[in-house]
N, C-alpha and C positions, 0 to 999 in steps of 0.2 A: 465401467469403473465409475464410482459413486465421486460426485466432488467433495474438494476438502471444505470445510467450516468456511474459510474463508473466500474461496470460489463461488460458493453456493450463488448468491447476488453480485456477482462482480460484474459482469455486462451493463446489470443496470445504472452502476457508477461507473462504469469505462464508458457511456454512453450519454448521463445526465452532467449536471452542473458543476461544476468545479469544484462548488461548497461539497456537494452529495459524494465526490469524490475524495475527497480531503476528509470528509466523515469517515467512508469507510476505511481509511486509512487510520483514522483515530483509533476504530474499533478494533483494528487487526492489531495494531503494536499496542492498544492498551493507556495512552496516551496521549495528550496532547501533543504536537509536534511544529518542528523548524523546518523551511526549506534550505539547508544546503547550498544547492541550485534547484529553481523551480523550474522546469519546462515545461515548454507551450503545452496549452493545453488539449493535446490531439489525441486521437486515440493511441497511438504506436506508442506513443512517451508514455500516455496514462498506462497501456499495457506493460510497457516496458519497467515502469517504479513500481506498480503491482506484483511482478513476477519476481525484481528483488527484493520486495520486502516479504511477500510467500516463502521466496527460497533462503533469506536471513534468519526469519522464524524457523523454518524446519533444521537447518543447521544446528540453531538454538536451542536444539531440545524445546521448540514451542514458547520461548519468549524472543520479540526482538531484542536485538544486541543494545540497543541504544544511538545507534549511527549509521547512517550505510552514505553510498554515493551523493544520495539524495536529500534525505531528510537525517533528523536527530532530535531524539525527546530532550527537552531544556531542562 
C-alpha cells in the first residue's frame, strides 16, 4: 500500500527537530498554527498529534477542521 501525501516524509519529522516538526505540521493543515496543548516532544506524542491531524484531514474531506485536541489555526 502506497503512503498518503502526507506520510510520505513523516518519520523524518517524527524523528528531527521540533521546528522540522511543527513544519510539517504547517504543511499538512495548510496553516499556520496554535498549541492547544503542546506535548513533550517524544516520538509517541509526535506520532500521536500526527495521526490526529491525518485522521482530522481525511474525515475532512481533505481539509483540516480548524481545531483538534491539539492544535488550532488562529
Amino acid at each position: 500500500m502506497e503512503p498518503e501525501a502526507g506520510e510520505q516524509n513523516m518519520d523524518k519529522h517524527l524523528d528531527g527537530t521540533w521546528q522540522e516538526f511543527e513544519a510539517w505540521i504547517t504543511d499538512m493543515i495548510g496553516s499556520d498554527c496554535r498549541w492547544c496543548v503542546r506535548p513533550q516532544g517524544t516520538r509517541s506524542n509526535r506520532e500521536m498529534v500526527a495521526a490526529l491531524v491525518l485522521k482530522d484531514i481525511e474525515r475532512n474531506n481533505g481539509v483540516f477542521p480548524g481545531r483538534n485536541a491539539f492544535i488550532e489555526k488562529p
